[in-house]
N, C-alpha and C positions, 0 to 999 in steps of 0.2 A: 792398616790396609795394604800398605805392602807386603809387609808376609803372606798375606792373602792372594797377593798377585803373584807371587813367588809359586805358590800353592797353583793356581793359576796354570801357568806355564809347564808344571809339572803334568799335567791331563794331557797336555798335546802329545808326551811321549807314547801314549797309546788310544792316540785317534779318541779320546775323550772332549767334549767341550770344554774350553777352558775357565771352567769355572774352582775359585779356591775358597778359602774359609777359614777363616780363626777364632777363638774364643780365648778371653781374656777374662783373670781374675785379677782383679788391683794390676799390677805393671806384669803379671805372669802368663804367659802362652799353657792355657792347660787342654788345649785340643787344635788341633790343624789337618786338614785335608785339603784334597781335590777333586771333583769328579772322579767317578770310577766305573760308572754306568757299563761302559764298554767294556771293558777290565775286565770285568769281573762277573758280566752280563746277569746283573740284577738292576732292575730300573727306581730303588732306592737308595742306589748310591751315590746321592748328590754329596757333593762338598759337608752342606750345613749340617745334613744328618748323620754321615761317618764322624765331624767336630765333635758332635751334640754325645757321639757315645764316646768318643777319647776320653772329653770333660766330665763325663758324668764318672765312665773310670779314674780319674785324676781326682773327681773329689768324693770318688765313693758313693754318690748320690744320685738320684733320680731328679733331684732339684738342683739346677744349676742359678739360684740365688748368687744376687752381686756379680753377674758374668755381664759381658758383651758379647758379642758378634760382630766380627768383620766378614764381611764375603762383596765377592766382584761383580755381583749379580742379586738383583729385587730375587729374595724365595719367593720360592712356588707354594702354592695352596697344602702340601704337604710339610714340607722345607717347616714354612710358616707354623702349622698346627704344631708341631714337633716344639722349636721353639715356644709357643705358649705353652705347650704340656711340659718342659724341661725349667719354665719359668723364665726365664732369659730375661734380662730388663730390657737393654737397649739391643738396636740392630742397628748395624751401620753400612749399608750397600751401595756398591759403588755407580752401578748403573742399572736404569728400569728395564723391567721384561714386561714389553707392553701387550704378549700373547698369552703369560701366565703367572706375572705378577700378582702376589697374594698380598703386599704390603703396601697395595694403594695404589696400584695402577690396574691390574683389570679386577681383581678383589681387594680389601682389607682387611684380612682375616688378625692380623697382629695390634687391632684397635677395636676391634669388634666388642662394645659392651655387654652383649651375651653374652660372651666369656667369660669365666673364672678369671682370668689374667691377661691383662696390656702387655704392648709393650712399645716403648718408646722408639720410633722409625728415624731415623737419618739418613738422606741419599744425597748422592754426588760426590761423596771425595774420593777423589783422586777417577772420578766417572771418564775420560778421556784416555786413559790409559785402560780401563777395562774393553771399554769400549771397543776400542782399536784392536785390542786382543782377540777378541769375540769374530770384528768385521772378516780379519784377518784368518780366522781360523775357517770360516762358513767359506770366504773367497777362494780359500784355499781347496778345500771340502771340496765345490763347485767343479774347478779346473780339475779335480781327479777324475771323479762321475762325468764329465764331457769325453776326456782322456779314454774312457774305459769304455 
């Protein structure tokens, strides 16, 4: 989850939300991102989804079997789908998005038994540091747009 947060911090260089993301095989980093939304002004460029195609180039595959996900932030209903169609086992996020949460706070689209594939949710670590990231960056956000 650190790397993730690393990833993180990386967004704010260009007025991105700071959200980051990593994918792990056994002990290996085979996909890392950060938002790019702004960047790069396409509105699929979360974290999880630019990871999702690293790793899938790193193993060549469209199934990223035996992977995790780290990211600083509950995926979104997209984020999420992605994830199940890439197969992904586990997700590990650090803190809930309780406006578009897809992994069990305002959907659970990554548990969903009508799906073809699960996948295992864990939240909260290291949840306080994303967190504060996040507050940090919106407070931020705020005092420009009063400023302006």
């Amino acid at each position: 989850m650190r790397e993730a947060l690393k990833e993180a911090h990386k967004a704010m260089d260009h007025d991105d939300i700071p959200v980051g993301a990593v994918i792990v095989q056994g002990k290996k980093i085979i996909g890392r991102a950060h938002n790019q939304i702004e960047l790069l002004k396409d509105p699929t460029a979360h974290a999880e989804m630019l990871a999702i195609t690293q790793a899938a180039t790193a193993m060549n595959s469209e199934r990223l079997r035996e992977t995790v996900m780290y990211t600083t932030l509950e995926p979104c209903p997209m984020c999420a789908g992605a994830l199940i169609l890439a197969r992904v086992d586990v997700v590990f996020y650090a803190t809930p998005d309780p406006k578009t949460g897809a992994c069990g706070s305002v959907l659970d689209i990554a548990d969903d038994p009508r799906l073809n594939h699960q996948i295992k949710v864990v939240h909260g670590l290291l949840a306080d540091e994303a967190q504060e990231l996040l507050q940090n960056f919106f407070r931020t956000l705020r005092k420009k747009k009063k400023q302006a």
